[in-house]
PyMOL CGO cylinders between C-alpha atoms (Angstrom):
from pymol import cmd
from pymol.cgo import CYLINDER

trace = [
    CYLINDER, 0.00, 0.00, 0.00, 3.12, 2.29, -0.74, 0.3, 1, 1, 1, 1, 1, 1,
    CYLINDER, 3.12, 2.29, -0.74, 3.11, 5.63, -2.93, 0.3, 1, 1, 1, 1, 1, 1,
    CYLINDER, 3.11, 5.63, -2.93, 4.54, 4.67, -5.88, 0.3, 1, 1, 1, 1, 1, 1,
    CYLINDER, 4.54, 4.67, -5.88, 6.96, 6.45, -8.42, 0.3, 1, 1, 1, 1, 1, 1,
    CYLINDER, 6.96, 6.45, -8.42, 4.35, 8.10, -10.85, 0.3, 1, 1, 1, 1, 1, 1,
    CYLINDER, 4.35, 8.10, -10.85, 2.12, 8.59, -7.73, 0.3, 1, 1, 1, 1, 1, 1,
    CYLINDER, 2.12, 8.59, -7.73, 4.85, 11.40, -6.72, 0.3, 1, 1, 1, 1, 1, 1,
    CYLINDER, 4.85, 11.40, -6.72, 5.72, 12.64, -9.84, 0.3, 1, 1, 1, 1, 1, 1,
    CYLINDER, 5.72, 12.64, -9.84, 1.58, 13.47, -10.06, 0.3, 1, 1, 1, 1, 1, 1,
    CYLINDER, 1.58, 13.47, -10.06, 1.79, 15.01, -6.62, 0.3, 1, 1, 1, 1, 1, 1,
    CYLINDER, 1.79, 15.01, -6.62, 4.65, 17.10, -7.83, 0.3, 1, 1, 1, 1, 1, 1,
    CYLINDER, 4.65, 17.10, -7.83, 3.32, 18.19, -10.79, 0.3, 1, 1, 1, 1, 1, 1,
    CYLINDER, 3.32, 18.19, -10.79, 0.26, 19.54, -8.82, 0.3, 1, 1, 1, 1, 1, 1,
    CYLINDER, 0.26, 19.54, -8.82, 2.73, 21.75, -6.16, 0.3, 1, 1, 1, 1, 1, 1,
    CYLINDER, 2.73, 21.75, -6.16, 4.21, 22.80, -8.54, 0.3, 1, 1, 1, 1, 1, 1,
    CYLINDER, 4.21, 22.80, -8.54, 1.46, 24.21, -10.57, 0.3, 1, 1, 1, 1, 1, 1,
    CYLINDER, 1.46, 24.21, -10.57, -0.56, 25.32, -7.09, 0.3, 1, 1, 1, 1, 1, 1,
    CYLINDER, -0.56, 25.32, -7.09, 2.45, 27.07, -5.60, 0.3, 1, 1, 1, 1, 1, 1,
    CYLINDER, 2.45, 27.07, -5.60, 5.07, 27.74, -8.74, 0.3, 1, 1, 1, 1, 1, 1,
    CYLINDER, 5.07, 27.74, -8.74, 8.64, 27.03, -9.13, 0.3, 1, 1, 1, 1, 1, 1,
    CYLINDER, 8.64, 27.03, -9.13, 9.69, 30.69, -7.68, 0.3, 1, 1, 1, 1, 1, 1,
    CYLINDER, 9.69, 30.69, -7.68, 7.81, 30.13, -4.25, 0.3, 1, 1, 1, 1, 1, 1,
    CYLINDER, 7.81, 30.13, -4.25, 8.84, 26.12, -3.93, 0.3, 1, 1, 1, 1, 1, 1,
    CYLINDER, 8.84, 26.12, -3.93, 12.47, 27.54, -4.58, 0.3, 1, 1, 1, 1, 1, 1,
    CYLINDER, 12.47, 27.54, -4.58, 11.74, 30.47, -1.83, 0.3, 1, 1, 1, 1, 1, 1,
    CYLINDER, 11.74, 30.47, -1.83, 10.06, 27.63, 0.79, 0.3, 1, 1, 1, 1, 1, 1,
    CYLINDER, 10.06, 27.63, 0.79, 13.59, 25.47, 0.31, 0.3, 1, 1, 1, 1, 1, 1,
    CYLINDER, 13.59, 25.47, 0.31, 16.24, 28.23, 1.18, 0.3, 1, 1, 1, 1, 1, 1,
    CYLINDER, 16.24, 28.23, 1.18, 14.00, 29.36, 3.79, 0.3, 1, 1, 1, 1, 1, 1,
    CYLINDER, 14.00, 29.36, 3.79, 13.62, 25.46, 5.35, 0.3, 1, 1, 1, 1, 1, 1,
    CYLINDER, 13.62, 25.46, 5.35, 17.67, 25.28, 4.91, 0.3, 1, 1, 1, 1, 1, 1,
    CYLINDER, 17.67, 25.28, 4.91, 18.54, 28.25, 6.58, 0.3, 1, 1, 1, 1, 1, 1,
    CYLINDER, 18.54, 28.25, 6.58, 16.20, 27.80, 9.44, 0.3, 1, 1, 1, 1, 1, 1,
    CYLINDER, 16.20, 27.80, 9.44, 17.69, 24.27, 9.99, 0.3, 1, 1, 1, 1, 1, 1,
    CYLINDER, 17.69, 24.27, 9.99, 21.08, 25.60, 9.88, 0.3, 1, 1, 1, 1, 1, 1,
    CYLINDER, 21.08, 25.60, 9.88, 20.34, 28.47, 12.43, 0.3, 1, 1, 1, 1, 1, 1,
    CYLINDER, 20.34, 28.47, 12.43, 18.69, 25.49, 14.87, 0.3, 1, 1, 1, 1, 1, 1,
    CYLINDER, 18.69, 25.49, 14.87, 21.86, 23.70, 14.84, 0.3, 1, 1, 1, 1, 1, 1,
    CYLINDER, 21.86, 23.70, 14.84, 24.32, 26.59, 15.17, 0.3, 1, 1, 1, 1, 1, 1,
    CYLINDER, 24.32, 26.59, 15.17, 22.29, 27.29, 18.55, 0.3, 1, 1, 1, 1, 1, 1,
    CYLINDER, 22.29, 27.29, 18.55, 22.12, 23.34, 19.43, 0.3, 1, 1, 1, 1, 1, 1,
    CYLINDER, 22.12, 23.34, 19.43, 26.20, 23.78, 18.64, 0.3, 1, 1, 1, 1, 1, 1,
    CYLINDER, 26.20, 23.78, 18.64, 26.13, 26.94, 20.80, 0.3, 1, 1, 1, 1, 1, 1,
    CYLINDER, 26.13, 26.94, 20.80, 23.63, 26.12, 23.86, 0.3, 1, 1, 1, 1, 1, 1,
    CYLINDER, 23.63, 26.12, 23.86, 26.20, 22.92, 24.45, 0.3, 1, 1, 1, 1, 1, 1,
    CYLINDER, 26.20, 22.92, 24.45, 28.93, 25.04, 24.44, 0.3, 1, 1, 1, 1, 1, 1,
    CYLINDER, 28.93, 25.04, 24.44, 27.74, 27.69, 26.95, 0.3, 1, 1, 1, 1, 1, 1,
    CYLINDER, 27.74, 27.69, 26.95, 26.54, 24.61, 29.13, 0.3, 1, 1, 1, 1, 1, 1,
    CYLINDER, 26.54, 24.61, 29.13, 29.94, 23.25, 29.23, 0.3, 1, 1, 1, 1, 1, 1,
    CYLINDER, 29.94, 23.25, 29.23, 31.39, 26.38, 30.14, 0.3, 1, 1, 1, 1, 1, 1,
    CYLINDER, 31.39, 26.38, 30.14, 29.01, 26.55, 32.86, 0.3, 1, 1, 1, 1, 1, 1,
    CYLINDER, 29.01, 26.55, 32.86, 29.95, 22.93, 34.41, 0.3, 1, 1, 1, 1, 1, 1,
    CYLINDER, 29.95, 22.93, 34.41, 33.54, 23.63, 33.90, 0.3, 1, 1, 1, 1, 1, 1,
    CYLINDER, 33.54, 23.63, 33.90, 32.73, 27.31, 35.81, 0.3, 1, 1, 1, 1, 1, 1,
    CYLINDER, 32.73, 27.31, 35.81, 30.20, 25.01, 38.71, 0.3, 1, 1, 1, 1, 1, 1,
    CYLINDER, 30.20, 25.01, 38.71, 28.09, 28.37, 37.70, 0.3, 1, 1, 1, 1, 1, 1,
    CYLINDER, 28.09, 28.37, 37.70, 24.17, 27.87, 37.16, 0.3, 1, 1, 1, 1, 1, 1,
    CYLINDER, 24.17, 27.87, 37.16, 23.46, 29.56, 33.87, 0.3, 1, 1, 1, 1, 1, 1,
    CYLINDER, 23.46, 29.56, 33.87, 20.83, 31.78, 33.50, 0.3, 1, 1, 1, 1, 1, 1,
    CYLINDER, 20.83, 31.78, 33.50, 17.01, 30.98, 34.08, 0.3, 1, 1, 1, 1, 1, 1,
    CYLINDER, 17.01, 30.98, 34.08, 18.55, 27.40, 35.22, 0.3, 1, 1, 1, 1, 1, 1,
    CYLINDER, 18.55, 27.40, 35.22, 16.67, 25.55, 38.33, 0.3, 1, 1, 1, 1, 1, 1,
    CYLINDER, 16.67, 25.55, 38.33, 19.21, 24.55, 40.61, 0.3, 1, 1, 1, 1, 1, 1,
    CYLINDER, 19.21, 24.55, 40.61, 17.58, 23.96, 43.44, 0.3, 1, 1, 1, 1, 1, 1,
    CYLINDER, 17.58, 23.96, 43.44, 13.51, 23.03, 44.10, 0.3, 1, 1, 1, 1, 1, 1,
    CYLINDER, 13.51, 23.03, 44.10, 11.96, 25.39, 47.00, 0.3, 1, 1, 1, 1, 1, 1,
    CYLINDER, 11.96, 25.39, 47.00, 8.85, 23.97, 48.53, 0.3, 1, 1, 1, 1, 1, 1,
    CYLINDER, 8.85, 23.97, 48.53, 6.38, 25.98, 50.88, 0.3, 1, 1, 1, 1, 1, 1,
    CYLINDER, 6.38, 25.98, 50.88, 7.87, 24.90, 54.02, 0.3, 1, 1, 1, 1, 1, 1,
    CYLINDER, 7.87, 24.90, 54.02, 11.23, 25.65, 53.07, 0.3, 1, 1, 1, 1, 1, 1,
    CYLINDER, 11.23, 25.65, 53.07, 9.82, 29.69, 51.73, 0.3, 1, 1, 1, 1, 1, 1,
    CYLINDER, 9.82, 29.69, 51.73, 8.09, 30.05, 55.50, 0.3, 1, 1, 1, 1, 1, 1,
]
cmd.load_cgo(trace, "trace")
């Protein structure tokens, strides 16, 4: 029950002819650079939380320790 080859080819033939060549072309470099810019900040965010072990400093917004309400009173 698998698409076959000329089942795809139809289903590109009607993108392209609902959305165009131009704006398929646009929706691509816009995909890639978002998916580059997601790992360059994985890349980054791994690096800044190595730093922080290395540092034993909590980094910012982290939870380092729960509170509960008997500990606040």
């Amino acid at each position: 029950m698998g698409v076959s080859m000329t089942q795809l080819l139809i289903i590109l033939v009607i993108v392209i002819l609902v959305f165009g060549t131009k704006r398929l072309k646009n929706v691509g470099g816009d995909l890639g650079d978002a998916i580059k810019s997601f790992r360059s900040a994985m890349k980054d965010g791994g690096e800044d939380k190595k730093l922080a072990e290395k540092d034993d400093e909590p980094l910012e917004g982290e939870v380092t320790q729960k509170q509960t309400e008997k500990d606040q009173a």
